[in-house]
C-alpha positions in Angstrom: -75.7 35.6 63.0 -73.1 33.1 63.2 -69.5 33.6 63.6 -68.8 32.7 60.1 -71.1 35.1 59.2 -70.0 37.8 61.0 -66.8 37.2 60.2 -67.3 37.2 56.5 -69.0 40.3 57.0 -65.8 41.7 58.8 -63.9 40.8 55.9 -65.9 42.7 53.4 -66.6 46.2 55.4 -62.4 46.3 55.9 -60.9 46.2 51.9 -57.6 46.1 51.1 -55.7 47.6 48.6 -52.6 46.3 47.0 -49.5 47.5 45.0 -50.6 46.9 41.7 -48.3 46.1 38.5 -48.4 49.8 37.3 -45.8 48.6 34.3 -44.9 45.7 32.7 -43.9 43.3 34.7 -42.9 45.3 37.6 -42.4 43.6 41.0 -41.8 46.6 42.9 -42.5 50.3 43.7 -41.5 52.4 46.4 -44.4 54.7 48.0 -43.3 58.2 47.6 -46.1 60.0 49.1 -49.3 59.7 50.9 -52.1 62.1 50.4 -54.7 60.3 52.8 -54.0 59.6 56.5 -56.1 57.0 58.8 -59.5 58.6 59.6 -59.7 60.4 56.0 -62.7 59.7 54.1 -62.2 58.2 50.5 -64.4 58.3 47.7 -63.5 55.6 44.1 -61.3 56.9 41.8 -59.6 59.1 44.2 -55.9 59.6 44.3 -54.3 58.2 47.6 -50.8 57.9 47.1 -47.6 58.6 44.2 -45.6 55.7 44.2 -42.4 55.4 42.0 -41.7 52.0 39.7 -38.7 51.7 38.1 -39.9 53.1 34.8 -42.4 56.2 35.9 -43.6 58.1 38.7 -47.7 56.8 39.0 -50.6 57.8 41.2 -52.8 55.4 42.5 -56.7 55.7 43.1 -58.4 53.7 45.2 -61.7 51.8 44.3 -63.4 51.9 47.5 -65.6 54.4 49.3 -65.1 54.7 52.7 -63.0 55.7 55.8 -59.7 55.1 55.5 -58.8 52.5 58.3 -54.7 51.9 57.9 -51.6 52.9 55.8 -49.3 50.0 55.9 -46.5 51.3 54.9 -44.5 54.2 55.4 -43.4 57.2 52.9 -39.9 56.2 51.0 -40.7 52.3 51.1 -40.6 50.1 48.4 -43.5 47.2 48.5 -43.6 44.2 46.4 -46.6 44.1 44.0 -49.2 42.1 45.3 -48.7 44.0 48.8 -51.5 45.4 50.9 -50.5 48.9 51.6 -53.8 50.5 52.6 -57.2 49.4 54.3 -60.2 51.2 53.7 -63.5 50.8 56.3 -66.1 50.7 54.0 -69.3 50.8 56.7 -68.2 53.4 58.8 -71.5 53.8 60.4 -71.4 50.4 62.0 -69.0 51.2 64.5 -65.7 51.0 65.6 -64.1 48.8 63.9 -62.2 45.7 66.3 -61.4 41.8 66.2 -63.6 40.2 63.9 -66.4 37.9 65.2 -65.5 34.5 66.3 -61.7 35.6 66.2 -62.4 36.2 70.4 -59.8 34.3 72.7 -60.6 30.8 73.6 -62.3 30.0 77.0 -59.7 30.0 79.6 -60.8 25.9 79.9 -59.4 25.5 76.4 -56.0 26.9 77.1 -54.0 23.6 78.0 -55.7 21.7 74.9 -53.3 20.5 72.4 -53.0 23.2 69.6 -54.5 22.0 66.2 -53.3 22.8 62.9 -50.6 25.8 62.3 -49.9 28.1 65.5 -50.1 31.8 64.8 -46.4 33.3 65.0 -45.2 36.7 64.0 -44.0 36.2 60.9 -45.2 33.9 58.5 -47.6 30.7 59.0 -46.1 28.9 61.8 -45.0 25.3 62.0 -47.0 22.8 59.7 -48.3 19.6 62.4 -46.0 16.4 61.2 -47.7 13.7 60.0 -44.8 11.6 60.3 -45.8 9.0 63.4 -42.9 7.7 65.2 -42.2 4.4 67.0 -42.5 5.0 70.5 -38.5 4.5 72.2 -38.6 1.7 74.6 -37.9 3.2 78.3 -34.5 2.5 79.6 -33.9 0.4 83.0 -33.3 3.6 85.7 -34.9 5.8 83.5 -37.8 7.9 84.6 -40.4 8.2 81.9 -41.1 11.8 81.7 -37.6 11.8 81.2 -37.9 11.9 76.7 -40.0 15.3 76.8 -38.0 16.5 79.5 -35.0 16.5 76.8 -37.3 17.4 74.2 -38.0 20.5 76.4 -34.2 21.2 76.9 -33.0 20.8 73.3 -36.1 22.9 72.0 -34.7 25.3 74.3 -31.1 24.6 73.0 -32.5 25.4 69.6 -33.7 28.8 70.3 -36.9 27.5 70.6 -39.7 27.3 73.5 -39.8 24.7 74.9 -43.3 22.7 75.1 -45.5 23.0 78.1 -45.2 20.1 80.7 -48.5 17.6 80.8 -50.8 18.5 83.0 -51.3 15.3 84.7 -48.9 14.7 87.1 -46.1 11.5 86.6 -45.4 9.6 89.6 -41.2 9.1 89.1 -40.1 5.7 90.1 -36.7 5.3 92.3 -34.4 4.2 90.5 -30.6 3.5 91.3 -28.2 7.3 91.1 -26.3 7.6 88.0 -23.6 10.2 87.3 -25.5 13.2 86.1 -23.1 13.3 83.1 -23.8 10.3 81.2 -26.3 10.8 79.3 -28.6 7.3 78.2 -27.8 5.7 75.5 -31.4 5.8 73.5 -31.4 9.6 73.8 -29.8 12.0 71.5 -26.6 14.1 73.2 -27.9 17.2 74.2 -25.8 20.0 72.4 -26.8 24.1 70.9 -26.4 23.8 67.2 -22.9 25.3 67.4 -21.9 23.0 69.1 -22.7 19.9 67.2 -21.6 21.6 64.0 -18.1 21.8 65.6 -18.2 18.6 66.3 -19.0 17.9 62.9 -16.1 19.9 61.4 -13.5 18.0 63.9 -14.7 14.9 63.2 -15.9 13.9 67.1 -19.3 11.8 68.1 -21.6 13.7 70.8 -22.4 10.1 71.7 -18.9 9.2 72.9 -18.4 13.2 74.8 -18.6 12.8 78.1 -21.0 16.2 79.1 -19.9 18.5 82.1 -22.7 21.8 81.1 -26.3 21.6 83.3 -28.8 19.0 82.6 -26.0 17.0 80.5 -25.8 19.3 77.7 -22.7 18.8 75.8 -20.5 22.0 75.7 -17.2 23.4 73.2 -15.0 22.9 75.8 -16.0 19.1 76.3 -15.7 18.7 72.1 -12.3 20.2 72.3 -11.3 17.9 75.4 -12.8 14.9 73.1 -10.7 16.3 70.1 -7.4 16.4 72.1 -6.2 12.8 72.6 -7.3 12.3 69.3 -5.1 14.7 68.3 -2.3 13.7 70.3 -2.4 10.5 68.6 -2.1 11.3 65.1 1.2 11.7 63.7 2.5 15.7 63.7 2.8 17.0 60.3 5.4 19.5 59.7 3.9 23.2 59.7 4.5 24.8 56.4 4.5 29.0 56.9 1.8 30.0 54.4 1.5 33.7 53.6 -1.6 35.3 54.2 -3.2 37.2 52.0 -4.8 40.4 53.2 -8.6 41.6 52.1 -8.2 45.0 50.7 -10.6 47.0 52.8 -13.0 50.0 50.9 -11.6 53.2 52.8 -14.5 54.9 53.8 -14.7 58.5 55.0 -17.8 59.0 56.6 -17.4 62.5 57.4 -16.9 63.3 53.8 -19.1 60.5 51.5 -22.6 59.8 50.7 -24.3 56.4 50.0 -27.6 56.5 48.8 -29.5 52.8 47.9 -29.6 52.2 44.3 -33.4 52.3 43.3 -36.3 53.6 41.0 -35.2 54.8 38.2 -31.4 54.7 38.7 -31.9 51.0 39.4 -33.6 50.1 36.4 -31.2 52.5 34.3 -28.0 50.8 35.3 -29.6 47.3 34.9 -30.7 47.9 31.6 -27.6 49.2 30.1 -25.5 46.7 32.2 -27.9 43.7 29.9 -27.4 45.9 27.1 -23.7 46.2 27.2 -22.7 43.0 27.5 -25.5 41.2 25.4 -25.7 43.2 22.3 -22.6 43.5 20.8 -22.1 47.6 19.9 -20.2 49.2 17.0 -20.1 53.0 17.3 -19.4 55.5 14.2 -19.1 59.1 13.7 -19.5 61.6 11.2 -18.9 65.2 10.9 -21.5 67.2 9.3 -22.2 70.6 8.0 -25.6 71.6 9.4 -25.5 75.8 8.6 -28.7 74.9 6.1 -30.2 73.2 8.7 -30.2 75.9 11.2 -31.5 78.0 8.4 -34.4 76.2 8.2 -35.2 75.9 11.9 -35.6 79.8 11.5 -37.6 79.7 8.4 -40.1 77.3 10.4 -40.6 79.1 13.7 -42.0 81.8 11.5 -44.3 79.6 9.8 -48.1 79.6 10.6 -48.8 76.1 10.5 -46.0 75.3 13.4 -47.2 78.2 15.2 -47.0 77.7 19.0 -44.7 74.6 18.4 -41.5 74.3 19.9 -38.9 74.1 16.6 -35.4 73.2 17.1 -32.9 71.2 15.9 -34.1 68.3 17.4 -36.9 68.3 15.1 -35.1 67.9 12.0 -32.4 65.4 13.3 -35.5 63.9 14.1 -37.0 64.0 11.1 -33.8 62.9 9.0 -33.5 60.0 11.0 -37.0 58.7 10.4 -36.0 59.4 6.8 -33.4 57.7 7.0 -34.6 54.4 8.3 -37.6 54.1 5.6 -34.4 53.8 3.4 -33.5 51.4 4.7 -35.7 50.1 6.8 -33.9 46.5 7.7 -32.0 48.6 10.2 -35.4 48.8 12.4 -35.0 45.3 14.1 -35.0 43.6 17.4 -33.3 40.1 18.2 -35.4 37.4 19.8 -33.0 35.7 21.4 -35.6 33.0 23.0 -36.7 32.1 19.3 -33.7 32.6 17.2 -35.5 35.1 15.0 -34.9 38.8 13.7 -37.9 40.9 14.3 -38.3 43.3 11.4 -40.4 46.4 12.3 -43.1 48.3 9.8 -43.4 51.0 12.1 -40.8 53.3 14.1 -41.2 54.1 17.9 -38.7 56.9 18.1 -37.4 57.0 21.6 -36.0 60.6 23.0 -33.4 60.4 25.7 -34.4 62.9 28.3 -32.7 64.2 31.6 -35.0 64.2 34.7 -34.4 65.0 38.0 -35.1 61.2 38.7 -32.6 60.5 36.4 -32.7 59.5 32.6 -36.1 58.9 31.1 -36.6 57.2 27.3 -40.3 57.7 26.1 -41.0 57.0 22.6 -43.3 58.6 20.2 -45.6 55.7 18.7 -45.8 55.3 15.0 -43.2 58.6 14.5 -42.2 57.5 10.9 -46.4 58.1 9.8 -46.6 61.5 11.4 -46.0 65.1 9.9 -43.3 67.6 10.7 -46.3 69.5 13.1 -47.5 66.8 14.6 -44.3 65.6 15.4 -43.2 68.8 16.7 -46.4 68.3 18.9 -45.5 64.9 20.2 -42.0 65.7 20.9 -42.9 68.8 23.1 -45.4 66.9 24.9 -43.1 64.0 25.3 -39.9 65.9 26.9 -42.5 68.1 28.9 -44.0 65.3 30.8 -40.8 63.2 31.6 -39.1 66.5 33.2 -42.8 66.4 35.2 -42.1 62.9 36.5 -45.5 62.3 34.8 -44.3 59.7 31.9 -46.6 56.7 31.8 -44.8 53.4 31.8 -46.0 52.6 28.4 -45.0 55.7 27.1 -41.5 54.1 27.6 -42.2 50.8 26.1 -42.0 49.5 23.0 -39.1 51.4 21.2 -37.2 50.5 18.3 -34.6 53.8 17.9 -33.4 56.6 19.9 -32.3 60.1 20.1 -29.5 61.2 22.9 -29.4 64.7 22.4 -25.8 65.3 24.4 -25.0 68.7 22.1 -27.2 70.3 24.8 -24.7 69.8 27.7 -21.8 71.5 25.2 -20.8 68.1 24.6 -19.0 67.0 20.9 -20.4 63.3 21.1 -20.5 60.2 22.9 -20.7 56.2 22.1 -24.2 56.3 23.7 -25.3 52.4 24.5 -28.9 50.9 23.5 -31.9 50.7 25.2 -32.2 46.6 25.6 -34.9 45.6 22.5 -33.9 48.3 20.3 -31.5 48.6 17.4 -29.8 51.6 17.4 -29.6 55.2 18.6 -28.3 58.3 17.6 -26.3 60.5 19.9 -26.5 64.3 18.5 -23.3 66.4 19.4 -23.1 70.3 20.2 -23.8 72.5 16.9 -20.6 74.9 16.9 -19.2 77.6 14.3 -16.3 75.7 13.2 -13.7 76.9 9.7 -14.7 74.5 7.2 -14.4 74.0 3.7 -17.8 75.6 1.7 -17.5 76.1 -2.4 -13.4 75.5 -2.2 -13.2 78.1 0.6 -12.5 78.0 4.2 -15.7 79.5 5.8 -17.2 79.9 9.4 -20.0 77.2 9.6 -22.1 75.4 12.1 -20.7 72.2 12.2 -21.8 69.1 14.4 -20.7 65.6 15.3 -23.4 62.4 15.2 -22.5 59.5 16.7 -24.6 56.1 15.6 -24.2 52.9 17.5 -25.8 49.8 16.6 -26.7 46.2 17.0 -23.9 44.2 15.1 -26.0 41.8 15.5 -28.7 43.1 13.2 -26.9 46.1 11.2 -23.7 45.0 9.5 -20.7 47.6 8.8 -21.9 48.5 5.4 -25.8 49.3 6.4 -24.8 51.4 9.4 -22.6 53.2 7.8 -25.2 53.9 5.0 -28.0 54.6 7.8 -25.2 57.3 9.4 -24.5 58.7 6.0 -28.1 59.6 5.1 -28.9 61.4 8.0 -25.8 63.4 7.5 -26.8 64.4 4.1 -30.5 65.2 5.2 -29.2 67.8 7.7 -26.4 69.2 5.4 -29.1 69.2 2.6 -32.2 69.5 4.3 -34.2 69.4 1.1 -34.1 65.8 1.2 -36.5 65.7 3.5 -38.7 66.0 0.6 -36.7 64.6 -2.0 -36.3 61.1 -0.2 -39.1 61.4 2.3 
């Protein structure tokens, strides 16, 4: 077997796994857990890790059978996607697993040959070799000639860098007349660490005119600054003008006493998203004030009916329900902007996004094509949908694709809010705290549940007049709630 060969075969007994794009359009996830450790055995298709995207919580299965040979990464890390995080051994019965043939160390002969192509470094590919061939400098009278890698060397070395190994042949150095160690030859380049020389920069000096004083001729601050002085001393002395300085305010900081946790996952993607939405889509908030005693009524009447039987019934439903109701009356108030064409995108269907609170913080799913489905199986698709977000189990693409939302803030004791839209969508509902309030019933003050909703929009897409129509209907749905079938 050759070494390519064998090292081809190397390749394919050791696969790796990457991060893959478990959304849309994700670059990132952060591992969350592992349930496999080096040594496990794997099968394809079986669950290795939970990772965390900035939309979901998603496990990932991996495709191979085998051993697992290495975890790259570390619980709590977040990975690019595209990223190898695991290695599985998928021959485990050929042995231990080392180098890969042919990747062996060179003979010992071959260690002083001149290195070919990019040199392996820790991180990333190494230096590229130049193709750019320069003129060979023409050797100064007095000058020995090993003397141009010899500075090479030092200003590699200057650099940061290693400096490159001497030849191995040795150079027989001519005698040649003493010279002051600190003048440096004229062909060569002053010798100076990059600080240095961008000092000189800044004040203006030449290296080639600095007379060095550190080892080896190597041009130091000190000899800039002494370069700098006369200069100095020269030009005319400008009157100092006292100019106040302004003080950085500095973040107090109470270490003993304050948390700081990094921004990421869902919180990340959260505040970016309503940051874009904010300040791209201008919002116009209204409210109304709405008698909802026949609504509640009817939640009642419905948990005793048989055809909703084992289905959670609520308000939610029927605010739910009036404001799909709502928008097939007027259904130019289910839109999206396309900023990148110019266009408004009118929408036949409504994905009816549900705001809900998760211990990973606030989750939207949507219920696809909500406007076509019955009161049941809407009640079906809502329970399902709030169910899995508080599980940290909501697909990504359960949260793509909106058009409207719910923010159902009544449940916190809250009135209302000026809720702000998800970016894409046109407008969302946020349902207040249903409260016995005195109100006016039949030309009498009467104790009735009473709520608040609060509708912000898209000026962009719903003018004044159509969302206050859009707000008004949905009032009258829940103070009425026969209009579900009247206008539904």
């Amino acid at each position: 077997m050759t070494a390519g060969t064998a090292g081809a075969a190397h390749t394919q007994r050791i696969r790796e796994f990457k991060m893959p794009d478990v959304g849309e359009g994700l670059t990132e996830a952060e591992i969350l857990k592992w349930y496999v450790k080096a040594g496990d055995t794997v099968a394809d298709g079986q669950v290795v890790c939970e990772v965390e995207t900035a939309k979901a919580a998603v496990e990932l299965p991996i495709p191979y059978d085998g051993v697992v040979h290495a975890l790259h990464f570390d619980e709590g890390t977040t990975v690019d996607v595209g990223t190898v995080i695991i290695a599985v051994d998928t021959d485990p019965g050929a042995g231990p697993v080392g180098e890969a043939p042919g990747e062996a160390a060179a003979p010992a002969e071959e260690d002083d040959a001149e290195p070919q192509g990019r040199q392996a470094v820790l991180v990333g590919y190494g230096a590229a070799p130049s193709s750019t061939k320069r003129r060979a400098r023409k050797q100064q009278p007095g000058v020995p000639a090993q003397s141009e890698p010899v500075t090479a060397g030092l200003q590699a070395e200057l650099n940061g860098h290693s400096a490159p190994a001497p030849a191995a042949t040795p150079v027989a150095v001519p005698v040649a007349p003493a010279a002051p160690a600190a003048v440096v030859p004229a062909a060569e380049r002053p010798l100076a660490k990059p600080p240095v020389r961008k000092l000189a920069k800044d004040l203006g000096i030449d290296l080639a005119m600095v007379v060095p004083t550190g080892p080896g001729g190597v041009v130091t601050r000190d000899d800039v600054y002494a370069a700098a002085a006369p200069a100095e001393a020269a030009a005319p002395a400008a009157p100092e003008v006292a100019v106040p300085t302004a003080v950085a305010p500095v973040a107090a900081f109470d270490a003993a006493r304050e948390r700081r946790v990094p921004v990421k996952g869902v919180r990340k993607a959260t505040a970016q998203a309503m940051v874009a939405s904010a300040f791209t889509a201008p919002h116009v908030t209204e409210f109304i004030t709405v008698d909802v005693t026949r609504t509640m009524k009817l939640v009642q009447e419905l948990k005793q009916d048989p055809d909703l039987a084992g289905l959670r019934v609520n308000p939610l439903l029927l605010v739910a329900k009036a404001f799909l109701v709502a928008i097939k009356r007027h259904p130019e108030a289910n839109a999206a902007w396309d900023e990148a064409t110019q266009e408004i995108v009118y929408k036949d269907y409504v994905n009816l996004g549900i705001a809900a609170a998760t211990p990973r913080g606030l989750l939207v799913p949507n219920i696809k094509d909500a406007g076509a489905k019955t009161l049941p199986q809407l009640a079906t698709e809502l329970g399902e949908l709030v169910a899995t977000a508080r599980e940290g189990k909501t697909s990504p693409a359960a949260m793509s694709g909106g058009t409207v939302t719910i923010t159902n803030v009544g449940v916190f004791g809250v009135d209302t809010g000026t809720p702000i839209l998800n970016p894409g969508e046109s407008a969302i509902l946020a349902v207040g705290s249903i409260k016995l309030q005195p109100w006016v019933h039949k030309g009498k003050v009467k104790p009735r549940q009473v709520t608040t909703l609060a509708l912000s929009f898209d000026h962009r897409l719903i003018d004044g007049e159509l969302g206050s129509k859009l707000l008004a209907d949905i009032a009258a749905i829940l103070e009425r709630p026969k209009r579900l079938i009247t206008w539904g």
